[in-house]
N, C-alpha and C positions, 0 to 999 in steps of 0.2 A: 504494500500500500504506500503510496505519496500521497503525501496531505505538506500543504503549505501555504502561512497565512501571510502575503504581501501588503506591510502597510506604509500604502503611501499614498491612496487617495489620489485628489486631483491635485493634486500641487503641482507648480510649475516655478520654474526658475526664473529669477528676475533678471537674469542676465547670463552671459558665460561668467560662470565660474562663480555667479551671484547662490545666494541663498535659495533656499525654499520657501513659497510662500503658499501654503494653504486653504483648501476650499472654507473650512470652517475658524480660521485664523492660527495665530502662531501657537497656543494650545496644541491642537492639532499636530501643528509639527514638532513640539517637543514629543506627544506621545506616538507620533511613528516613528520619529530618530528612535526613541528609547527603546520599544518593541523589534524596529530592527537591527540595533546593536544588542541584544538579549539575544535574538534569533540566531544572531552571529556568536555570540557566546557562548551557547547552549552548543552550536553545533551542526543545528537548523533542525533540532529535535522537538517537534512540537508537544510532546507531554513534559517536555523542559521548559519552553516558554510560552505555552499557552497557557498556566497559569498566573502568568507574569501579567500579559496582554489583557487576560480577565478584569485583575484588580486594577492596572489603567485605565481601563474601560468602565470602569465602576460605578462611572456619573459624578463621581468628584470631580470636581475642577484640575485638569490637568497640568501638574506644577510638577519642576524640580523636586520637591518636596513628596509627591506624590508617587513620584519615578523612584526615589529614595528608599519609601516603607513601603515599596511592592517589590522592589530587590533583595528587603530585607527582611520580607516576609514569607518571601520564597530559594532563600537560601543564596543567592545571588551578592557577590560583592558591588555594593553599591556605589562604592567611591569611584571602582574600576567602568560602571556603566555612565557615569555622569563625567566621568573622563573623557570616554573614550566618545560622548555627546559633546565635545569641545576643543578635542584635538584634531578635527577633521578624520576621525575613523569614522565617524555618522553617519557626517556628508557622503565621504567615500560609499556607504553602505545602501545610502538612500538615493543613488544616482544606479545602483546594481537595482532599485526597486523599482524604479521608475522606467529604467527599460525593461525590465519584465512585466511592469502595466502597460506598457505600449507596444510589446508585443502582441500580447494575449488580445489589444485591442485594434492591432490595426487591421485597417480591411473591414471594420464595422461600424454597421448604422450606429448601434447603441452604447453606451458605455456610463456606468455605474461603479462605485464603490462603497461601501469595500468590497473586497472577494478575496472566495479563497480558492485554490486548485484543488483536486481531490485526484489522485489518477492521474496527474496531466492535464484533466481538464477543470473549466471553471465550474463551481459548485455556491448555487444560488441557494439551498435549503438552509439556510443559516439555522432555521428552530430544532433543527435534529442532526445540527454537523457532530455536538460531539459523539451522540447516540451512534451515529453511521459509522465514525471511526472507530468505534469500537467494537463496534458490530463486523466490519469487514479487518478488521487485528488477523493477521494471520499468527498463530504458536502460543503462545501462553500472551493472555492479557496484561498489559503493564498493572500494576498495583492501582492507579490512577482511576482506572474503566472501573472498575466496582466502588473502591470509597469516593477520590475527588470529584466523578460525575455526579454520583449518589448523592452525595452531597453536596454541593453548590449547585449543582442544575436540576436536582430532582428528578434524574434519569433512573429507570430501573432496567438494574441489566439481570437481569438473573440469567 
C-alpha cells in the first residue's frame, strides 16, 4: 500500500526564489512547512506523521507554538522541526510538494485541496481515509489501526 499526505495547498510563490504564500494565509503555510518537514522526518511514514498533521489540524490557530506541542506530543524533537522551518530545509521541502501538486494536476479541468494519494492515485474519501488504510494494511496491523484510530476517530476495526 502507498498512502501519502501532500500539504501544500494552493500556494504559490511570490516570486523566484520568493516565499510561499497561501490560499488561506500565512497560518496555513506555517502548518504545511511543518507537516512536510515531519513527513520528511518521519521518513514519509505516514503512521509516523499522520499523527503529527492531526493535532495541527486540530482547529487551533496554527502557530509556532502549536507546531511545538504537536512535536512534542508525538515524540518528535521539536526544536529540530522548527529548525529545520527556518533554515531553508522547509522551503526546500515544500517546492518537492508543490511539484507533486502540479503534477497530479496538470492536464485538468478541476483542482482542489487538500488530497491525499492512496495507491498512486488521488483519494477524495477523506471521512474513511484512515479506516481504508487500514483496512487494505497488508501483514500485521501497525499498533496505531486498533488503538490511535479507535480512539481519536472513532473507527472500529475489529
Amino acid at each position: 500500500m502507498d498512502f501519502e499526505y501532500v500539504a501544500h495547498g494552493l500556494a504559490l510563490r511570490t516570486g523566484p526564489g520568493g516565499a510561499f504564500e497561501c490560499q488561506h494565509g500565512a497560518a496555513e503555510c506555517v502548518g504545511n512547512m511543518a507537516e512536510t518537514v515531519v513527513k520528511n522526518m518521519t521518513g514519509g511514514n505516514p503512521v509516523a506523521y499522520m499523527p503529527f498533521d492531526v493535532c495541527v489540524e486540530s482547529g487551533e490557530p496554527i502557530t509556532e507554538g502549536l507546531v511545538r506541542k504537536c512535536a512534542q506530543e508525538n515524540g518528535l524533537d521539536a526544536g529540530e522541526v522548527l529548525a529545520a522551518m527556518h533554515d531553508g530545509r522547509g522551503d526546500r521541502l515544500q517546492e518537492v510538494e508543490a511539484k507533486k501538486t502540479e503534477a497530479l494536476y496538470a492536464g485538468k479541468s478541476s483542482f482542489h485541496v487538500p488530497y491525499f494519494t492512496f495507491n498512486g492515485e488521488e483519494y477524495e474519501n477523506y471521512y474513511n481515509m484512515l479506516s481504508d488504510v487500514c483496512n487494505y494494511w497488508q501483514g500485521e496491523r501497525p499498533a496505531g489501526c486498533s488503538s490511535w484510530l479507535k480512539e481519536r476517530c472513532s473507527v472500529d476495526l475489529k
